[in-house]
N, C-alpha and C positions, 0 to 999 in steps of 0.2 A: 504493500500500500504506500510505504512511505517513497520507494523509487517512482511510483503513478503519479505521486503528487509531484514529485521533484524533475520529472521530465518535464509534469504540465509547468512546471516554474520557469520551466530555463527553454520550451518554446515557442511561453506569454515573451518570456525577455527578449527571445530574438525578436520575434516578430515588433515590440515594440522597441527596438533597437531600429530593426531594417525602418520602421515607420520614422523614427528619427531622424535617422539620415537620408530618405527618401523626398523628408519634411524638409529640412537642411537644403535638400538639392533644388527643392522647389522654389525655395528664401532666395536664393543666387540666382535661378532665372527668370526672379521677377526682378530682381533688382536690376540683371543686366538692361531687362528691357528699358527701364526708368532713365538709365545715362544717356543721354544728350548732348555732344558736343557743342551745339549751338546755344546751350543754354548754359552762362554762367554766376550761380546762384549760391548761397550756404547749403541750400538742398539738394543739389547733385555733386558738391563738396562733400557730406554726411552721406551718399550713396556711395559714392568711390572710394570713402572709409571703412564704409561697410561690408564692401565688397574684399577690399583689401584683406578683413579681419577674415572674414568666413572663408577665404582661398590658402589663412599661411600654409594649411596641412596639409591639404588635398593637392595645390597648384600653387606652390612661390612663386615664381618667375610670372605667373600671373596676379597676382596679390601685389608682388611687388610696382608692377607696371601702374598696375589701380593705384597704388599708394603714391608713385611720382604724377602720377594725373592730380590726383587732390591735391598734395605738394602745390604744383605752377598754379591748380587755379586758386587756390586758395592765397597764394601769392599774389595773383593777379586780383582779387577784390578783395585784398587787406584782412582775412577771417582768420584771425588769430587761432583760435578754437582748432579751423581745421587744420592749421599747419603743423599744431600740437600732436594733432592723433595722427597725421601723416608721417611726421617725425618718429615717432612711437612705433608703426608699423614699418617703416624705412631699418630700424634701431634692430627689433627684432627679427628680421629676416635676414639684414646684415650680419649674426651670432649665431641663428639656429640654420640659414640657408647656407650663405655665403662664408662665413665661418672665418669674419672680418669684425673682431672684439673692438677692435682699434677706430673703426669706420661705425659701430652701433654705439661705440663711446660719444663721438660726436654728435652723433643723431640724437640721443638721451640726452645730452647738455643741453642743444636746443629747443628741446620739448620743452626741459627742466625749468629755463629760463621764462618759456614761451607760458607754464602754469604758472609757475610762482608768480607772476606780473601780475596772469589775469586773477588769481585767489587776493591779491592785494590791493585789487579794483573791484573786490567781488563780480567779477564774472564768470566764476566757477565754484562749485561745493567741496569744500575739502576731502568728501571720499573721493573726488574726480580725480583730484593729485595725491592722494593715498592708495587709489586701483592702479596711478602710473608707476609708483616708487615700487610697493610691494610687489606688482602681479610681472612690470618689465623690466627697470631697471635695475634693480638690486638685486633679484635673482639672474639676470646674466651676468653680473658680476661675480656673484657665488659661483655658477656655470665655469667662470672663464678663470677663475683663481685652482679650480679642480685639472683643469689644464696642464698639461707637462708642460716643464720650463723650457721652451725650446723658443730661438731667436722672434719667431712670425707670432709671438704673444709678448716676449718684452716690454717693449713699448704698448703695448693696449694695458697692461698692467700700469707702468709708469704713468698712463694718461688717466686709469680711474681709478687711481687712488685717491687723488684729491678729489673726484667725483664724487666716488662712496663716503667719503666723511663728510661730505656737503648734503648730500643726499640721505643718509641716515639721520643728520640734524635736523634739518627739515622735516624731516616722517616723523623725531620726534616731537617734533613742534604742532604738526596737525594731526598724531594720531590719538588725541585723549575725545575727538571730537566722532571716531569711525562708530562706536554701538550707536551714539541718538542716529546716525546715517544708517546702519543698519536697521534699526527700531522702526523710522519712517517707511523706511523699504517693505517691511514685512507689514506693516498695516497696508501700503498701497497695495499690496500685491491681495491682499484677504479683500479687498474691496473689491476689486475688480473678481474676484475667485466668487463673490458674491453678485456679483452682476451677469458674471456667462452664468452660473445656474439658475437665475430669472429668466434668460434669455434663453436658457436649455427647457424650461418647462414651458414657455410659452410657445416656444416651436412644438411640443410634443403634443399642446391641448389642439393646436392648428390641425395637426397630423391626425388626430381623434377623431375633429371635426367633418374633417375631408371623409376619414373612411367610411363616417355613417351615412354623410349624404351619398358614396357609392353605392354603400347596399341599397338605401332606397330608390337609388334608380334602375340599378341591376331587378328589385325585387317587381318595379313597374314594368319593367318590360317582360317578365316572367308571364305575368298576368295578364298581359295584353295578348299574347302568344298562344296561352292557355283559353280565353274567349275565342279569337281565332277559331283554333281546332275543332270546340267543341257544335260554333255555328255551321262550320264544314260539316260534321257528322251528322247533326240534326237536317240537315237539305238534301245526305245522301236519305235520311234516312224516309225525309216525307217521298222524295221522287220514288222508291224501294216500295212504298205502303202504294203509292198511287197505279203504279204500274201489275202489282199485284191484284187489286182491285178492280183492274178494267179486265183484266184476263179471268178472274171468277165470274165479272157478272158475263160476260161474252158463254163462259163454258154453260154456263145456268143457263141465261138464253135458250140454249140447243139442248142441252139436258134435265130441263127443270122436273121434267115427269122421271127419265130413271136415273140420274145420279145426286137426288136431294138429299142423299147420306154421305156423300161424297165431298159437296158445296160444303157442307160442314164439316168435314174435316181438314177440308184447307181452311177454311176459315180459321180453326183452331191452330193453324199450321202455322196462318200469319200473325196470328197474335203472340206465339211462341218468338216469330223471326225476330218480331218488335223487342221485345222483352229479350232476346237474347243481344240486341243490337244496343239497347241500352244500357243492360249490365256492361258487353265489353266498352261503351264509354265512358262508366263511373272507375273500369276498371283502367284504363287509362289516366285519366285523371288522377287517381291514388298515385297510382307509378312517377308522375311527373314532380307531382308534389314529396315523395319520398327520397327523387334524384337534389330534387332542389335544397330539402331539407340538410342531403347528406354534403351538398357542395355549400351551404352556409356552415354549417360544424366543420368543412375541412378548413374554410375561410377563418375561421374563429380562434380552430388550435394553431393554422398557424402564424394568422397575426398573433397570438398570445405565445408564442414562441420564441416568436423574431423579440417582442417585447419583455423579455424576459432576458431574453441573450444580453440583450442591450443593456437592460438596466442592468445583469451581474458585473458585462463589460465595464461598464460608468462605475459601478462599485469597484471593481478590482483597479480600474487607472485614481480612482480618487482615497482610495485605499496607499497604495503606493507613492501617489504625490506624498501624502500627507505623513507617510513614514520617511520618504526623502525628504521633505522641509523640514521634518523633525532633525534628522542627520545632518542638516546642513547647519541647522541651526546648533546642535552640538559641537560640531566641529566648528565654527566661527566664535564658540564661546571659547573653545580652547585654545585656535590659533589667536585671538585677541589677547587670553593669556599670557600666550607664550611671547606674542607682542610687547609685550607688556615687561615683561621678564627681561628680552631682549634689549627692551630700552631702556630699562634701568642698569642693566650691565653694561650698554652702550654710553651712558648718561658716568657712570662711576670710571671706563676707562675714557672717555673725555676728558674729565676731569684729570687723570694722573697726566694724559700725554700733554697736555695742554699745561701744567705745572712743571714737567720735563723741556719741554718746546720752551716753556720760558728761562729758565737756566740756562738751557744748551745757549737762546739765542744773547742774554746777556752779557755770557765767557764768549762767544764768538764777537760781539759788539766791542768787549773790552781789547780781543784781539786784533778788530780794525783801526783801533785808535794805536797799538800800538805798529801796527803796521805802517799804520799813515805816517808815523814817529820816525820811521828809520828813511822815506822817501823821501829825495833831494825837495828843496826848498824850492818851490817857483820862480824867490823873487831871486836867490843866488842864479839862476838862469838864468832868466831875463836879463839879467846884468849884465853878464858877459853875452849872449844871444839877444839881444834883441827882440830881434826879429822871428821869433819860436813859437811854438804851442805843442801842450800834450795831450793829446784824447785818449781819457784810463776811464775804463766802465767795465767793472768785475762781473763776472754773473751772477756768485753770490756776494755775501757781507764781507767775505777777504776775497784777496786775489793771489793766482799762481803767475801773473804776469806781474812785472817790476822795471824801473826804470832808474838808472845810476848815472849818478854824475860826482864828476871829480878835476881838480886841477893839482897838476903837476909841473912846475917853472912856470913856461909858456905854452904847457899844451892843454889844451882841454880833452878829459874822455868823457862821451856819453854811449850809453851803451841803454838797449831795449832786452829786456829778460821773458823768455817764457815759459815756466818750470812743469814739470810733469804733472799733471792734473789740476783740478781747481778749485776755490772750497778751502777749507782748513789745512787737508794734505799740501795743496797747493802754497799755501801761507807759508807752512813750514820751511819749504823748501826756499822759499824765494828770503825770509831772514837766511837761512843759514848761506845761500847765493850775493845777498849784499855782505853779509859780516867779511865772505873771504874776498868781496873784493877789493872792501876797505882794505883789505893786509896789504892785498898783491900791489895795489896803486898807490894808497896814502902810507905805509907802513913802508915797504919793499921800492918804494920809489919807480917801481915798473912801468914803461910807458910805451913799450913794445905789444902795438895790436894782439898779434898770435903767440907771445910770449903771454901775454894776460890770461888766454882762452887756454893755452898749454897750463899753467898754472894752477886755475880755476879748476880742470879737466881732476888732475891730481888731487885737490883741495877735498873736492865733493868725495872723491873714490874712497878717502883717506876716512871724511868727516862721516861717512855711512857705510864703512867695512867690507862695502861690495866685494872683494873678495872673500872675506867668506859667509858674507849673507846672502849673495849675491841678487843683493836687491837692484833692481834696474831703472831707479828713478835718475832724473840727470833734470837739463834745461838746455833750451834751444836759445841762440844771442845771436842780436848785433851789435858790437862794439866800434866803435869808430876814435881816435885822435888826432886833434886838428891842434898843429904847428903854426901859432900864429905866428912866429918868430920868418919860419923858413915857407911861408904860404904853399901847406901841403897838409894834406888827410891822410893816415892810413884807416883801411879798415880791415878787419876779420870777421867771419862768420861761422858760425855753428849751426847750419841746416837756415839760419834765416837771412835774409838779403839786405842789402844798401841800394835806392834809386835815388839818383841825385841827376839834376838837371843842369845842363850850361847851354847859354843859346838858345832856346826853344827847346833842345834835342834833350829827351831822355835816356840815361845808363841805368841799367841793370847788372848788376853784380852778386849770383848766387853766394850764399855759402859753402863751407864743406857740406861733404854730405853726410857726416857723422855728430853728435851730438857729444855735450858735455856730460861726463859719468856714463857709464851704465856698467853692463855684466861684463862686455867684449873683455877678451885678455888682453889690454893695451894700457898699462899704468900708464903711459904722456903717448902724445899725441902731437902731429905736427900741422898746426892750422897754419890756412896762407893768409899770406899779409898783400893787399894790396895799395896801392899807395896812388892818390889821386892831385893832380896840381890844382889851386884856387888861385889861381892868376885872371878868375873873373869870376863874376858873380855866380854862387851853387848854391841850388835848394835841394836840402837833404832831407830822405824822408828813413826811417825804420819804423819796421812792427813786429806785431807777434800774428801768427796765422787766426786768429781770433776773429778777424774782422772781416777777411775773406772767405772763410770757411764760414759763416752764417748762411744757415737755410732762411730762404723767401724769395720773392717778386711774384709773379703771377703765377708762375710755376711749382713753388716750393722747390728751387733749384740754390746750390750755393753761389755767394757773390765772385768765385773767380779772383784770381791774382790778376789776370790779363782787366775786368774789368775796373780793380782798383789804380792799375797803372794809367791805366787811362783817364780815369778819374783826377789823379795826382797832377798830370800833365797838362787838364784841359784847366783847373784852378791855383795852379803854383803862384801865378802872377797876381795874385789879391793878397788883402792884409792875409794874417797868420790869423788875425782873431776869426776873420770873416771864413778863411780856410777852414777854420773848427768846426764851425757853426754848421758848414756845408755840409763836411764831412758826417757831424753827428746827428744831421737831419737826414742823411741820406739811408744811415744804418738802421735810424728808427722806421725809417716807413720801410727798408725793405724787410725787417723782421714784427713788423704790427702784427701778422697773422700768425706767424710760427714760435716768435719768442726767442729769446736769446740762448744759447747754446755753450759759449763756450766766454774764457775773459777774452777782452779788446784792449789792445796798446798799439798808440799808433804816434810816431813823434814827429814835426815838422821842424827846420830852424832852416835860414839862410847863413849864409860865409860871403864875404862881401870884405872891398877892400873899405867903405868905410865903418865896417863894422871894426877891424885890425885895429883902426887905429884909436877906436871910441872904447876897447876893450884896455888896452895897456894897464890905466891904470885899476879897472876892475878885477885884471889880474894879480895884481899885485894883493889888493885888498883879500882878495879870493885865497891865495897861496898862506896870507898871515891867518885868515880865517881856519885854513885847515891845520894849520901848524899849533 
């Protein structure tokens, strides 16, 4: 008995499964009918959402299409709303189709953006951005942190983590508001559950209606049918008596003397025909009335059949709604729980990381002051340069890039630093990179280009054990010393270059192509020195790769060394201030959209003979200052 019952269970469930999705298939090709290109409206925006939504399982690549349609139009007549839920579908089908975490990260920031606005205009209910956080965006992030570590998730990682702690504050900021949102939900829904079954009995009484006025015209025409017959028999039956009657009296005529015994027995003959002719049409008539009888009792059992089916059916789907609403409503008490739960353990590590984040950031702050502490003085450059400027923009609160200056007699060294990584690491390396150059130049009196970087080379190998730790941090330089005595520049290079201008024309001068420190087996190192005449006016520029290597423009492509040379070349001839200004308006709009990447150092000054001769005695000052 109990396998009878349990087959009948499982298929009521197909069948009301098959009806679901059958129901489903129907919802999609009403909808497609409804789209209308020529029509651009919020309500064919909210179909080609909904289209979107009902295809991710069945059809992405179709969902998807729907969801860039609503996108542009919804673009094109300003509906907030729809750009949000297109965003949203674009986000998830980017993670679950396309299996591009990095590409549904952005699509979710722009939804994000696109609710939080409108819930702070009230133009949306906080479960509306509490069904987007919970149901899409923080569960593919959950999805995408279960991911193996492998390079094509890195970066989708790096981009939503500051998403999810953005996105989880938020959730908890509107989710004390999701039960009265559910609470309203479930009265509307009993409302309407009480309106289709008004609308289900009034259909039924209609249906009642109709059947009885059936029978009674079925039952009229029965009867009509039955009078018919019956006057058909009574006309055979008078022509039958009449014709009988003329044939006795004619016999009587001719034999009234000898067959008057006879006359009467037909007589008796026809009164039987009669009497037998009128029983078989009472008996007829029984018979018709008993077929009729038996086709209204089969009319009765099986409308009371069909009506019976129906109402058990109606019982058993309203039976089961009502144990599924109970279920749903279980499980929404528990995940709002566990919501709950979460947010308060979310809300408690806020709190530590967020008391951590301030520490870490104030030891890092105290670090950039001292950092700022060890870099050359502005105004001792100017003095003897002039005509200079430096554009330093870290990526974080310190920098792995640095910049040095020094006099020694009549020479001036400045040199551009870019030490291995950036950040605090980067910090570190760039003090212990200025301390050994103070030795090598102001201590050691060195003023030999590639004797400074030979030196340095050593310094670093020595100051971090790389042999036997064989750590492979170093710094990339350009060094340069200008001989205002004998008008002449050497420079050297460590992987980074010297352009400098004379005439209109610009030189390019690589470095080595080996860097200061690393693992290699090379305790010294022999860098080249090359040595440049200032017998006329030279605008010199160094940098660190920082400023080239930034991703952006239309493309998210990098800026190019070939495209900053050119740059250099087409603005040498304006002030130095004006040159900056250029320069660090050019680097900000070409990274608005992707952000900064790595530190920037970029140095400008001119050499000129009336610079020689306006420096002498700032040299002199300069030389007592370092001594």
């Amino acid at each position: 008995m109990a396998h009878k019952i349990l087959i009948i269970f499982l298929l009521a469930s197909l069948s009301f499964s098959t009806g679901v999705v059958w129901g489903q298939s129907q919802k999609i090709n009403s909808l497609k009918i409804l789209v209308d290109d020529g029509k651009k409206d919020k309500n064919q925006v909210g179909i080609l959402n909904r289209l979107s939504t009902l295809l991710k399982t069945s059809n992405a690549q179709e969902s998807e299409r729907y969801a860039q349609k609503a996108l542009q139009l919804s673009l094109d007549i300003f509906y907030t709303i729809g750009q949000a839920e297109a965003y949203t579908n674009l986000g998830d089908l980017s993670a679950s189709y396309r299996d591009d975490f990095l590409q549904a990260a952005k699509y979710y920031e722009k939804a994000y953006d696109i609710y939080r606005e409108l819930y702070k205009n009230n133009q949306v209910e906080k479960w509306q951005v509490y069904r987007f956080l919970t149901e899409n965006a923080i569960p593919t992030y959950n999805k995408l942190t279960e991911k193996p570590k492998r390079r094509r998730y890195r970066k989708a990682r790096k981009y939503y983590q500051k998403l999810y702690v953005e996105f989880t504050e938020y959730l908890t900021f509107i989710a004390s508001a999701t039960k009265e949102k559910l609470s309203d939900k479930e009265l509307e829904l009993k409302d309407k559950d009480v309106e289709l079954k008004a609308k289900e009995k009034e259909i039924l009484t209609k249906q009642a209606a109709l059947k009885n006025i059936d029978k009674k015209l079925r039952r009229a025409g029965l009867e009509l049918k039955q009078r018919q017959l019956a006057q058909k028999f009574l006309e055979l039956a008078k022509d039958s008596l009449s014709d009988s009657l003329f044939i006795a009296e004619s016999i009587r005529l001719k034999l009234v003397d000898s067959l008057v015994l006879k006359e009467l027995e037909i007589k008796d003959n026809k009164l039987k025909i009669q009497e037998n002719a009128l029983q078989l049409l009472t008996q007829r008539q029984k018979v018709e009335r008993l077929e009729n009888e038996k086709a209204r009792q089969r009319t009765l059992i099986t409308s009371f059949t069909v009506g019976v089916t129906l109402l058990l059916a109606l019982a058993f789907v309203l039976y089961r709604s009502n144990r599924l609403q109970k279920r749903s409503n279980t499980l929404l008490t528990e995940r709002n729980e566990e919501i709950e739960q979460q947010n308060e353990e979310i809300r408690t590590k806020n709190e530590q990381i967020e008391t951590k984040n301030k520490k870490i950031t104030e030891s890092i702050n105290y670090a950039q002051r001292i950092q700022k502490a060890i870099l050359p003085d502005h105004a001792a450059i100017e003095a003897l340069l002039p005509n200079s400027f430096v554009y330093y923009r870290p990526y974080q609160i310190v920098s792995g890039d640095f910049y040095w200056f020094g006099v020694v007699g009549k020479k001036i060294i400045y040199a551009a630093v870019d030490c291995t990584g950036h950040g605090v690491p980067g910090a570190f390396m760039s003090m212990i990179g200025s301390a050994l150059l103070n030795e090598i130049v102001k201590q050691k009196q060195i003023t030999e280009s590639h004797i400074i970087l030979n030196d340095l080379h050593v310094g670093i190998r020595d100051s971090l054990r790389q042999e036997e730790t064989h750590n492979q941090d170093g710094m990339d330089m350009a060094i340069v010393v200008i001989d205002t005595e004998n008008y002449q520049m050497d420079f050297s290079g460590a992987k980074n270059p010297l352009v400098y201008i004379q005439d209109g024309e610009l030189h390019f001068i690589k470095g080595d192509r080996y860097p200061i420190g690393d693992v290699i087996n090379k305790s010294e190192r022999d860098f080249t020195k090359h040595t440049i005449k200032l017998d006329k006016s030279t605008v010199c520029y160094m940098f660190s790769d920082g400023y080239q290597d930034q991703f952006g423009g239309p493309e998210k492509r990098k800026f190019m060394g070939k495209r900053l040379r050119e740059m250099l070349l087409q603005y040498h001839h304006l002030d130095f201030a004006k040159q900056k200004e250029i320069y660090e308006k050019t680097l900000l709009e070409w990274i608005e959209e992707t952000g900064q990447i790595d530190d920037v150092l970029l140095i400008g000054f001119k050499f000129d003979q009336e610079v020689v001769e306006n420096t002498e005695i700032n040299l002199i000052k300069a030389n007592q200052a370092s001594i």
